[in-house]
mmCIF file of the N, C-alpha and C atoms, coordinates in Angstrom:
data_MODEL
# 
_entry.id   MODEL 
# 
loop_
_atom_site.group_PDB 
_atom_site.id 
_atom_site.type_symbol 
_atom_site.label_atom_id 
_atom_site.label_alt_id 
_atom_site.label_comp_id 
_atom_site.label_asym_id 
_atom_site.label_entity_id 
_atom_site.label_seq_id 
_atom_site.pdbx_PDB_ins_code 
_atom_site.Cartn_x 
_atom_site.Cartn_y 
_atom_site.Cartn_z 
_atom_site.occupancy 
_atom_site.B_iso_or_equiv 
_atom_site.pdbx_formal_charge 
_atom_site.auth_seq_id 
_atom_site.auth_comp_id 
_atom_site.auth_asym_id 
_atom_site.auth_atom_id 
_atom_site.pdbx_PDB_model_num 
ATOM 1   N N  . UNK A 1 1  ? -63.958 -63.108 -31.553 1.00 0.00 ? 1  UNK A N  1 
ATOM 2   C CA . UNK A 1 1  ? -62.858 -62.372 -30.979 1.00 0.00 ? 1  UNK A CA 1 
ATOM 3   C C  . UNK A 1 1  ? -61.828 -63.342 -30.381 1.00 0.00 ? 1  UNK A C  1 
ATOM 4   N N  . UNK A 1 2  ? -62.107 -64.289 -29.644 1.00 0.00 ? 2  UNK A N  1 
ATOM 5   C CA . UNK A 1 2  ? -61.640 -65.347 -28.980 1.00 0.00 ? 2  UNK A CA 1 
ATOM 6   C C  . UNK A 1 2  ? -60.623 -65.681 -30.331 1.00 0.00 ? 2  UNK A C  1 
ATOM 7   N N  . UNK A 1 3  ? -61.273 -66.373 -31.471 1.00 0.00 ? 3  UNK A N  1 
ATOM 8   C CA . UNK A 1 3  ? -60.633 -66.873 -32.311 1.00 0.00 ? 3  UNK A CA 1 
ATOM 9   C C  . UNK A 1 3  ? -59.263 -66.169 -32.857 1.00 0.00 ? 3  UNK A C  1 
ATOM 10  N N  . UNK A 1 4  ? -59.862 -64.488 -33.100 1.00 0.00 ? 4  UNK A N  1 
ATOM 11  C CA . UNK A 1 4  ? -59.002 -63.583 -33.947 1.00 0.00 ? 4  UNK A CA 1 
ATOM 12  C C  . UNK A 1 4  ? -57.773 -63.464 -32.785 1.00 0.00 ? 4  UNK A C  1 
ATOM 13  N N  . UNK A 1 5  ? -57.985 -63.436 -31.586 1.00 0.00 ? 5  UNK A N  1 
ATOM 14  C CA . UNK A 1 5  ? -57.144 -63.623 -30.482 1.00 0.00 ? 5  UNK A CA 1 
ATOM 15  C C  . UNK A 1 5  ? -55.729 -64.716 -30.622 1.00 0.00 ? 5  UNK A C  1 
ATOM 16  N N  . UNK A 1 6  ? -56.179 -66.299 -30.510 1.00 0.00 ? 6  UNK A N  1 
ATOM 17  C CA . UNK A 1 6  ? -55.339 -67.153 -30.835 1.00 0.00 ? 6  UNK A CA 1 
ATOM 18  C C  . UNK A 1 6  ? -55.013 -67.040 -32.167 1.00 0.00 ? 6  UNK A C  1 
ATOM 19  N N  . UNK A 1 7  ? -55.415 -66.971 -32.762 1.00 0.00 ? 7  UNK A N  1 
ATOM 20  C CA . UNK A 1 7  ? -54.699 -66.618 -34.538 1.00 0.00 ? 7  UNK A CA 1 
ATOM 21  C C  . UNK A 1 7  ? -53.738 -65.730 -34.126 1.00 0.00 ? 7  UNK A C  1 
ATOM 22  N N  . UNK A 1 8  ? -53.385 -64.541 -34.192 1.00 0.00 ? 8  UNK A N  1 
ATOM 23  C CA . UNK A 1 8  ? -52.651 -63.725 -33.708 1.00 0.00 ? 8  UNK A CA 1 
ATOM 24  C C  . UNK A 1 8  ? -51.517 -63.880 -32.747 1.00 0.00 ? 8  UNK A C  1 
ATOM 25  N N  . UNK A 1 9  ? -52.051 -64.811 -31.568 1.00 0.00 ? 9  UNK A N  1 
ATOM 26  C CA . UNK A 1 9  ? -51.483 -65.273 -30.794 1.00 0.00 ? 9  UNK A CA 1 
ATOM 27  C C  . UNK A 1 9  ? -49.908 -66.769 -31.934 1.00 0.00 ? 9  UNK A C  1 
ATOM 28  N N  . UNK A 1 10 ? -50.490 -67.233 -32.703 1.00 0.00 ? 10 UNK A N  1 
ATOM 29  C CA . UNK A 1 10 ? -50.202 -68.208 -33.414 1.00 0.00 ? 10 UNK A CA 1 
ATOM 30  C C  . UNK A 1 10 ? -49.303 -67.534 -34.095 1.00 0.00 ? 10 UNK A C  1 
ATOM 31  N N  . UNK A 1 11 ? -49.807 -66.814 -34.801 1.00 0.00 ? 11 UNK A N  1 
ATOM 32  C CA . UNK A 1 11 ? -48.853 -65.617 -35.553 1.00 0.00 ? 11 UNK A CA 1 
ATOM 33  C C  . UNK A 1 11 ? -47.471 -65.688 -35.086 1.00 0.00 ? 11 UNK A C  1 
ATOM 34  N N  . UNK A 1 12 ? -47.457 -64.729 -33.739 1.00 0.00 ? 12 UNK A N  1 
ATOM 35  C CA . UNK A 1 12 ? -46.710 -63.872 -33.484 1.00 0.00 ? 12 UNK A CA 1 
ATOM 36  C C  . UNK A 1 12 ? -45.918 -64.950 -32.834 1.00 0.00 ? 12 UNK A C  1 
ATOM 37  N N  . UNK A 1 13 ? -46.257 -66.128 -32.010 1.00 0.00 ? 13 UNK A N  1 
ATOM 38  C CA . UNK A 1 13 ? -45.630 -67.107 -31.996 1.00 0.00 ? 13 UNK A CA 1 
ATOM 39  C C  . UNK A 1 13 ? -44.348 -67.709 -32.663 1.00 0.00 ? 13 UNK A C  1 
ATOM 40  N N  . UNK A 1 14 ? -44.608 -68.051 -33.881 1.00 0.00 ? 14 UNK A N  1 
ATOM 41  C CA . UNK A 1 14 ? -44.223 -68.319 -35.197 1.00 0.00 ? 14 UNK A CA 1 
ATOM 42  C C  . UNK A 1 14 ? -43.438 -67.363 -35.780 1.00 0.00 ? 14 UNK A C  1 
ATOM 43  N N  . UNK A 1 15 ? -43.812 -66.103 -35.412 1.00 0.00 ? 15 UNK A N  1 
ATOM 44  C CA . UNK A 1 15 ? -42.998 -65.028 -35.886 1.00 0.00 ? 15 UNK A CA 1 
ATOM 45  C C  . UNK A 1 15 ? -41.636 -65.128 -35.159 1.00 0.00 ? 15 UNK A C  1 
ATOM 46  N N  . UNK A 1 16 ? -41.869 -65.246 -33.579 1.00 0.00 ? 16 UNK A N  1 
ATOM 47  C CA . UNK A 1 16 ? -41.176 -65.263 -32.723 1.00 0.00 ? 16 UNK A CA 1 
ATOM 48  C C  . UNK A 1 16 ? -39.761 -66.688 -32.574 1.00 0.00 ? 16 UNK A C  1 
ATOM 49  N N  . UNK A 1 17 ? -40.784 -67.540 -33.738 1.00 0.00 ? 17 UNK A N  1 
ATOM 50  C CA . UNK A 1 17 ? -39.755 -69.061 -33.115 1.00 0.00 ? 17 UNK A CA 1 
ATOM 51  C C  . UNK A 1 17 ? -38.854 -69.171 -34.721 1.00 0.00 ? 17 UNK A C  1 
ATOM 52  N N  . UNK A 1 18 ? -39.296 -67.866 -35.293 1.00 0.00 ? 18 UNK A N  1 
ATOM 53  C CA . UNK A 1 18 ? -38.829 -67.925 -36.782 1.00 0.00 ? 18 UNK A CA 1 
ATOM 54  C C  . UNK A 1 18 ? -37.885 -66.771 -36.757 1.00 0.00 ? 18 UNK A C  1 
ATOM 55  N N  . UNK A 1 19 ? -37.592 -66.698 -35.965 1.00 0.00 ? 19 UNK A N  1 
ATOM 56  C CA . UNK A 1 19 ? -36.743 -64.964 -35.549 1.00 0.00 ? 19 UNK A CA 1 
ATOM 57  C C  . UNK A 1 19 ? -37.266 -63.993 -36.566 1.00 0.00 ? 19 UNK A C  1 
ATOM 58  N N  . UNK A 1 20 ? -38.338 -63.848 -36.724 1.00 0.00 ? 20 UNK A N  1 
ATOM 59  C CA . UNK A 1 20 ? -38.831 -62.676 -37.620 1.00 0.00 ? 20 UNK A CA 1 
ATOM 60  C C  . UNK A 1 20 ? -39.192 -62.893 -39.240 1.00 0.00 ? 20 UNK A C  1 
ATOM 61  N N  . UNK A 1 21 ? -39.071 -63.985 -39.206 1.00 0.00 ? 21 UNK A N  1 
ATOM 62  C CA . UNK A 1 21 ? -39.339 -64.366 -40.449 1.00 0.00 ? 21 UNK A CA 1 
ATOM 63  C C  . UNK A 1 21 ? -40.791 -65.180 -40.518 1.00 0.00 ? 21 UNK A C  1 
ATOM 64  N N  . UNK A 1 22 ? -41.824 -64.965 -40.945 1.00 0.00 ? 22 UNK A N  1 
ATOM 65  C CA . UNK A 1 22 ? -43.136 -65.786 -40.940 1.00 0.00 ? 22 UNK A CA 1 
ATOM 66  C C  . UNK A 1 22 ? -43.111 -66.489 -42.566 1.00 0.00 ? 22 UNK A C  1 
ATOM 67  N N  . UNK A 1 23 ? -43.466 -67.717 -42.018 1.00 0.00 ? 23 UNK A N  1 
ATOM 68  C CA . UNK A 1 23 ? -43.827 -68.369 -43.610 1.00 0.00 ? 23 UNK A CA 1 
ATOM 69  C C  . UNK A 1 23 ? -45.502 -67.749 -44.497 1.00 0.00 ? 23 UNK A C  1 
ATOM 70  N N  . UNK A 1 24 ? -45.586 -67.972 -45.360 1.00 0.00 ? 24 UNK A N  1 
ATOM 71  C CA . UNK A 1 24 ? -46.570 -67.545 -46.229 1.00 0.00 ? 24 UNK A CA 1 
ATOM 72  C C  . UNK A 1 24 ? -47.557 -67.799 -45.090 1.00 0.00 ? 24 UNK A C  1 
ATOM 73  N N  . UNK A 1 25 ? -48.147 -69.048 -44.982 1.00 0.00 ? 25 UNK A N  1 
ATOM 74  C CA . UNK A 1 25 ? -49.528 -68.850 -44.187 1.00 0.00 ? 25 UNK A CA 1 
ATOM 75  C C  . UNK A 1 25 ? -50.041 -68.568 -43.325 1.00 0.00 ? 25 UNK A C  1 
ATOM 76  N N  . UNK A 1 26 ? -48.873 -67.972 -42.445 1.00 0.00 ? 26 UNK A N  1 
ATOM 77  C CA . UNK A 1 26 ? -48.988 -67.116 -40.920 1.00 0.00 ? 26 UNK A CA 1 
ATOM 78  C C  . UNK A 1 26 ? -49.122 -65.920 -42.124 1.00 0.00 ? 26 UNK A C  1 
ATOM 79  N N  . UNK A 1 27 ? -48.261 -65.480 -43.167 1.00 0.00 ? 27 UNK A N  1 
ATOM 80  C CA . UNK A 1 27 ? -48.681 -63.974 -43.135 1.00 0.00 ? 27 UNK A CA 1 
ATOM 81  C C  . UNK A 1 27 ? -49.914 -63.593 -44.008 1.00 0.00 ? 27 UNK A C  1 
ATOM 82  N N  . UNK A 1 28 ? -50.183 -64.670 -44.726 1.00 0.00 ? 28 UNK A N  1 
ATOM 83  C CA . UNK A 1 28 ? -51.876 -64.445 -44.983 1.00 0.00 ? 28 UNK A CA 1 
ATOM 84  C C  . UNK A 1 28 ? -52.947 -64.483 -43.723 1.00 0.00 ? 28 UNK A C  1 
ATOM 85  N N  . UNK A 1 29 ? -53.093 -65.306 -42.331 1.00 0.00 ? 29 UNK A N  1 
ATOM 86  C CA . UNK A 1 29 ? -53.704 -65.446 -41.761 1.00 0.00 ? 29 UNK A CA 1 
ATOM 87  C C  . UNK A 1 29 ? -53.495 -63.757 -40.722 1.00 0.00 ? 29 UNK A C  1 
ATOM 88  N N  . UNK A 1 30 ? -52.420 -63.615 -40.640 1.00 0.00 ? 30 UNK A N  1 
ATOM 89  C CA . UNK A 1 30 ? -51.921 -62.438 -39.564 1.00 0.00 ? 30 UNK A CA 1 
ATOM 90  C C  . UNK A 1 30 ? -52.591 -60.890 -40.863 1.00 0.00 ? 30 UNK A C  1 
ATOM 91  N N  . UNK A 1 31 ? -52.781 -60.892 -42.032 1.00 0.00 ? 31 UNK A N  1 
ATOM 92  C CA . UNK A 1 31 ? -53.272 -60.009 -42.813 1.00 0.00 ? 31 UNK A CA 1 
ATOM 93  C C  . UNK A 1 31 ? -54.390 -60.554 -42.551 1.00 0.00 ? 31 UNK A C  1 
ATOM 94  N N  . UNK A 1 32 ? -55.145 -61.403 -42.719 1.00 0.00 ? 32 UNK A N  1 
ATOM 95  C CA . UNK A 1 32 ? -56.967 -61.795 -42.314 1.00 0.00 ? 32 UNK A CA 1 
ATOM 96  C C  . UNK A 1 32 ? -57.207 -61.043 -41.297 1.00 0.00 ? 32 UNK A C  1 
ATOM 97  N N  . UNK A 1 33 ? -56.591 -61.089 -40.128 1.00 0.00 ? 33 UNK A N  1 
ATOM 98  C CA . UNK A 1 33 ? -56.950 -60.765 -39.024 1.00 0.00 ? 33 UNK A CA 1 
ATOM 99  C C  . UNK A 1 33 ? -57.050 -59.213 -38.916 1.00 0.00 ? 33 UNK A C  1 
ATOM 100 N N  . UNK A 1 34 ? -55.592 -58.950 -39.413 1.00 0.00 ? 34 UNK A N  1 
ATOM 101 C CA . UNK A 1 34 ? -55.546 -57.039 -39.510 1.00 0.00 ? 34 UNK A CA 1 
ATOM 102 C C  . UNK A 1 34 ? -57.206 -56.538 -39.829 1.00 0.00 ? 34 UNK A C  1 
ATOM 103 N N  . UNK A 1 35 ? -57.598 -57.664 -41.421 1.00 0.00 ? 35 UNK A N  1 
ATOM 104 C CA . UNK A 1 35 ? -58.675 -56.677 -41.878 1.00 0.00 ? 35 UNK A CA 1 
ATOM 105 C C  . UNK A 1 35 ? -59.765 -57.215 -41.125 1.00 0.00 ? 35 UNK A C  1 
ATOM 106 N N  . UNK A 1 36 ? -60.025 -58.225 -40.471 1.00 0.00 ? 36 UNK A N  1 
ATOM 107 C CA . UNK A 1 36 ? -61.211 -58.460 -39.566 1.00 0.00 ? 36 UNK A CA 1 
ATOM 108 C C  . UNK A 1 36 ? -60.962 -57.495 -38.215 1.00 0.00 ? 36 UNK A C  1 
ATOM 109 N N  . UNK A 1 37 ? -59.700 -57.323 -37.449 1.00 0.00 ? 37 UNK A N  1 
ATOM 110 C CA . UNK A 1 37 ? -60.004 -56.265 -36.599 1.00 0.00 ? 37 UNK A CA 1 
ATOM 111 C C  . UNK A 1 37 ? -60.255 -54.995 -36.932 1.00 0.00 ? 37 UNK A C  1 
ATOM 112 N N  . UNK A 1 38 ? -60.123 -54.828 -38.318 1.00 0.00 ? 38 UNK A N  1 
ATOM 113 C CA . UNK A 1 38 ? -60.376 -52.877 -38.731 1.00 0.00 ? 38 UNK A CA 1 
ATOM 114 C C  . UNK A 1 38 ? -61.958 -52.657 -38.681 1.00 0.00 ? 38 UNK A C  1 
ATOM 115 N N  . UNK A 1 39 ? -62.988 -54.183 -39.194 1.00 0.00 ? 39 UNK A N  1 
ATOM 116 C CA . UNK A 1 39 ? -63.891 -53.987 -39.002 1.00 0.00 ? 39 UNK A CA 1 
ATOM 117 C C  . UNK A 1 39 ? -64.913 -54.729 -37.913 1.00 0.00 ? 39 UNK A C  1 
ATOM 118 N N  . UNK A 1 40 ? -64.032 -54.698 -36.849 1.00 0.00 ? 40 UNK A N  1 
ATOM 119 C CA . UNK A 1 40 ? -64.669 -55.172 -35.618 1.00 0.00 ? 40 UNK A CA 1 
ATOM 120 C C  . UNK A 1 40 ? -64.110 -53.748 -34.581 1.00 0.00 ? 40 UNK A C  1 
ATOM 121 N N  . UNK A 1 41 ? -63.264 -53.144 -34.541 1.00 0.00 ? 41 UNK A N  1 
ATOM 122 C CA . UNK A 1 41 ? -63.267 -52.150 -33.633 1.00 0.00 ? 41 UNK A CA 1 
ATOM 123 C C  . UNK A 1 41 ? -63.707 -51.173 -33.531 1.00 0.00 ? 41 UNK A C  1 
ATOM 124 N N  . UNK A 1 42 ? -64.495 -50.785 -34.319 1.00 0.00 ? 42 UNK A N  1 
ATOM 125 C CA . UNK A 1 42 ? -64.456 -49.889 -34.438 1.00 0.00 ? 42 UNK A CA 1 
ATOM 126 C C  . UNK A 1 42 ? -66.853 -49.914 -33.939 1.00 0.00 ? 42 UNK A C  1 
ATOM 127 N N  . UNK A 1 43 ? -67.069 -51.331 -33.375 1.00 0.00 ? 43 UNK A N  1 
ATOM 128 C CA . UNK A 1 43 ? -68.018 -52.075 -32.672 1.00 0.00 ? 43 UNK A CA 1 
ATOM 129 C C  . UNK A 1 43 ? -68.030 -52.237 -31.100 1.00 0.00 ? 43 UNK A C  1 
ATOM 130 N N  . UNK A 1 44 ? -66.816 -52.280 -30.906 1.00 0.00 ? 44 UNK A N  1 
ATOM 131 C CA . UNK A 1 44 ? -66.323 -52.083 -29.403 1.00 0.00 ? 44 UNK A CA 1 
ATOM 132 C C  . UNK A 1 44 ? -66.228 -51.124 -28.661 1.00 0.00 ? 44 UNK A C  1 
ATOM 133 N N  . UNK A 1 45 ? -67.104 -51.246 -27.322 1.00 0.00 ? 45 UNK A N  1 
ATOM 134 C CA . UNK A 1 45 ? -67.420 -50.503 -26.536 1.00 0.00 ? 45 UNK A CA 1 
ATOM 135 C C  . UNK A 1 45 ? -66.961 -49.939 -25.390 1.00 0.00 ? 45 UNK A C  1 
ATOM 136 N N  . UNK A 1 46 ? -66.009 -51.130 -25.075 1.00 0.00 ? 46 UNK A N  1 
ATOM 137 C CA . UNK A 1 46 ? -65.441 -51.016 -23.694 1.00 0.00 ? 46 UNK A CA 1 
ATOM 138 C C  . UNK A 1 46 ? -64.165 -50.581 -23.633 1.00 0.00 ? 46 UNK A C  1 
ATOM 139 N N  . UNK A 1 47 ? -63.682 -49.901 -22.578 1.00 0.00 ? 47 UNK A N  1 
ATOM 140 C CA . UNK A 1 47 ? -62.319 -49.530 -23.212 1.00 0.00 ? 47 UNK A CA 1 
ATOM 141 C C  . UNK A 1 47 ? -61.117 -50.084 -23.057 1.00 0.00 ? 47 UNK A C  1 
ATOM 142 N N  . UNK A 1 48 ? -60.871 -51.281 -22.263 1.00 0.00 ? 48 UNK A N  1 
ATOM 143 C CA . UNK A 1 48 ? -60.080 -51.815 -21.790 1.00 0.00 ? 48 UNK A CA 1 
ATOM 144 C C  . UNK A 1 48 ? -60.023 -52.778 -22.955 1.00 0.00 ? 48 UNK A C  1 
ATOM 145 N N  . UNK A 1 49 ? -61.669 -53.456 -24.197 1.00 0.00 ? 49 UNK A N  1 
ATOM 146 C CA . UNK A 1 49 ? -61.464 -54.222 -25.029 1.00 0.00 ? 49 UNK A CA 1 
ATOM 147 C C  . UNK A 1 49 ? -61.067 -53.887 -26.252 1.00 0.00 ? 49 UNK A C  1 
ATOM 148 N N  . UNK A 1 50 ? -61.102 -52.079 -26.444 1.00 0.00 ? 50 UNK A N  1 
ATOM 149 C CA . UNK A 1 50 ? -60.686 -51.388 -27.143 1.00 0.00 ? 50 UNK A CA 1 
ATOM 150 C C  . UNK A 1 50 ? -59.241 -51.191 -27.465 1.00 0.00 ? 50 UNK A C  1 
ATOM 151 N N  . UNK A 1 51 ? -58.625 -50.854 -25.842 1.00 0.00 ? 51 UNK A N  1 
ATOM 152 C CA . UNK A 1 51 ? -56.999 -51.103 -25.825 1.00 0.00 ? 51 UNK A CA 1 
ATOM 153 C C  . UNK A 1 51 ? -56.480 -52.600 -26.124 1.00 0.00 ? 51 UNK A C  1 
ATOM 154 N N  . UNK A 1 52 ? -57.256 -53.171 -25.804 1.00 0.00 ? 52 UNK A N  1 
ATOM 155 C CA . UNK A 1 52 ? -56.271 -54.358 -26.039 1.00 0.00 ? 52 UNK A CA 1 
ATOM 156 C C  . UNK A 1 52 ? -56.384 -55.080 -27.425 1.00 0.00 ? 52 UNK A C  1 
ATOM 157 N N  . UNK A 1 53 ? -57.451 -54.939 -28.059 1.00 0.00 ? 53 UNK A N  1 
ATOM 158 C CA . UNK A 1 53 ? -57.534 -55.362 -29.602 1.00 0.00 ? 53 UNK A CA 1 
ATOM 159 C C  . UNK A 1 53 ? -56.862 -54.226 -30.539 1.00 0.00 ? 53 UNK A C  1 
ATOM 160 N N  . UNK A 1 54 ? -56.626 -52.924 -30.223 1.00 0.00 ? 54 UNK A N  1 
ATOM 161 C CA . UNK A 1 54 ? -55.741 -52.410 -31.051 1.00 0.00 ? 54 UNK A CA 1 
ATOM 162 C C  . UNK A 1 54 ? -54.241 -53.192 -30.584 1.00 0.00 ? 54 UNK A C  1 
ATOM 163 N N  . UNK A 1 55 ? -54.130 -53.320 -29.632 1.00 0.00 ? 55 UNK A N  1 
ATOM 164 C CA . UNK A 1 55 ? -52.670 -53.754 -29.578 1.00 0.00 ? 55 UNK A CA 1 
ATOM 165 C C  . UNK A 1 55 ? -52.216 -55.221 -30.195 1.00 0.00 ? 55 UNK A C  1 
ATOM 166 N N  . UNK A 1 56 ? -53.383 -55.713 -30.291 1.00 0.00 ? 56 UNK A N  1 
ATOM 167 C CA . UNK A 1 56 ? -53.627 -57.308 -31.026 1.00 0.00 ? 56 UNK A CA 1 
ATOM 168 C C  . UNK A 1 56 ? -53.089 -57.153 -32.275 1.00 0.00 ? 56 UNK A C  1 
ATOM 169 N N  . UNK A 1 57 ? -54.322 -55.763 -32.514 1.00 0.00 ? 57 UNK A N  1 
ATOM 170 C CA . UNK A 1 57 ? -53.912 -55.336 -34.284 1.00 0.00 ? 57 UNK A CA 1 
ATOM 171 C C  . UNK A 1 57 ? -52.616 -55.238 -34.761 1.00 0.00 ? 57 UNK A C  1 
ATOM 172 N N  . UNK A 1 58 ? -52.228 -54.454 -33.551 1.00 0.00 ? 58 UNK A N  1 
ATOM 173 C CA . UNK A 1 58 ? -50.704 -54.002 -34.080 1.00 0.00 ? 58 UNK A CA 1 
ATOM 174 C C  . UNK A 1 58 ? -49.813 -54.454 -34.495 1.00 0.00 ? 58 UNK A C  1 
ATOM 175 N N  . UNK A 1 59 ? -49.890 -55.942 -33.372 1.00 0.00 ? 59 UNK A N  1 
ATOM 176 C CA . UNK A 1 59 ? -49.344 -56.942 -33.409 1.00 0.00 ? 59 UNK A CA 1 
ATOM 177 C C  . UNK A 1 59 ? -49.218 -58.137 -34.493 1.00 0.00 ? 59 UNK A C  1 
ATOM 178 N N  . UNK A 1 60 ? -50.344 -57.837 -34.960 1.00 0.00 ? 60 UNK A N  1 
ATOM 179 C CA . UNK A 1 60 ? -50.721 -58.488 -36.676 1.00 0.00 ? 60 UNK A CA 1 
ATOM 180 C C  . UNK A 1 60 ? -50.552 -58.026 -37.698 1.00 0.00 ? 60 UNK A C  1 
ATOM 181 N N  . UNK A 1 61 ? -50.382 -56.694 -37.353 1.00 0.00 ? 61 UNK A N  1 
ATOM 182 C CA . UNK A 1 61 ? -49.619 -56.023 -38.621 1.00 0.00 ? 61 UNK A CA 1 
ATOM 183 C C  . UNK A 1 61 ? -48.540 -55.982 -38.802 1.00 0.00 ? 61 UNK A C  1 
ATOM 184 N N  . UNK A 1 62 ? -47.416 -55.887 -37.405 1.00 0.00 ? 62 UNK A N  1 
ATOM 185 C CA . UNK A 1 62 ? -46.305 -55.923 -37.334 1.00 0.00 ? 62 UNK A CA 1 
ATOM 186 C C  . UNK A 1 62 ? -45.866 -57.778 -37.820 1.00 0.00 ? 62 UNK A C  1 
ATOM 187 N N  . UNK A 1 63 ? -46.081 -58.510 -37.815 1.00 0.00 ? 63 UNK A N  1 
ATOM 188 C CA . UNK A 1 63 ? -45.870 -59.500 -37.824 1.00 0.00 ? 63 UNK A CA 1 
ATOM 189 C C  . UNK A 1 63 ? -46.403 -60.127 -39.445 1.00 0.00 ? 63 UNK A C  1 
ATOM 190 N N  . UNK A 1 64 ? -47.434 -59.287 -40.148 1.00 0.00 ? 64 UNK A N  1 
ATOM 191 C CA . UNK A 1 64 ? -47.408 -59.303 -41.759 1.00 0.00 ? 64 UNK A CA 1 
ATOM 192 C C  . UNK A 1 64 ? -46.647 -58.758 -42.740 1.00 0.00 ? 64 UNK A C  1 
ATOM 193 N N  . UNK A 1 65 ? -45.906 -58.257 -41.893 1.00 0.00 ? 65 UNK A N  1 
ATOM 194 C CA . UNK A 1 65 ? -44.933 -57.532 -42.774 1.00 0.00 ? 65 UNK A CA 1 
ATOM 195 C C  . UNK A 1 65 ? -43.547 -59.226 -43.559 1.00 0.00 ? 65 UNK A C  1 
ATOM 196 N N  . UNK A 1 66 ? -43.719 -59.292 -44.844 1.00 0.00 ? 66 UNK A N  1 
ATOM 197 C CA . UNK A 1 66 ? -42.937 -60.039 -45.351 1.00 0.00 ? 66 UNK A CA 1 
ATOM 198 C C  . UNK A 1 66 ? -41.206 -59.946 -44.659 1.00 0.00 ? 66 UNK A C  1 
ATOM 199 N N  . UNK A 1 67 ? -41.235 -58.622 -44.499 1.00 0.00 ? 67 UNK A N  1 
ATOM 200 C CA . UNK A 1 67 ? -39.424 -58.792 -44.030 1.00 0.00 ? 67 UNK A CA 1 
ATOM 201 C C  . UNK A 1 67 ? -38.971 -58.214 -42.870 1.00 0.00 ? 67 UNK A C  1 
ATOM 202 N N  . UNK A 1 68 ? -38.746 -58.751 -41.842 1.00 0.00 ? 68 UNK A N  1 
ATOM 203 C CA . UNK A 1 68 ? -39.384 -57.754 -40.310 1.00 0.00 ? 68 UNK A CA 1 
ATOM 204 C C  . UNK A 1 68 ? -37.582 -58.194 -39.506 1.00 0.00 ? 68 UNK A C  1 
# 
């Protein structure tokens, strides 16, 4: 989780210093992550780790999008 965390974090970074534009291997890594959180949340128990990894997600999806 830690990991899928800074990845994401890296992402959106990059997304951010690229004004919206991500190069190829942020948006393969930011799609890795989407599909590793679809099948990790749905494992999570707590709800505060619940809210905040969907919002991770979101954040990785929004940020895989090729033209944003």
């Amino acid at each position: 989780m830690v990991l899928l965390d800074a990845s994401i974090a890296g992402c959106v970074s990059s997304w951010l210093n690229r004004a919206g534009s991500p190069d190829t291997r942020r948006l393969e890594i930011a799609e890795r992550c989407v599909l590793e959180l679809d099948q990790v949340l749905p494992l999570l128990t707590g709800t505060e780790e619940i809210e905040y990894f969907r919002r991770l997600r979101r954040m990785a999806a929004l940020v895989s999008l090729p033209e944003n």
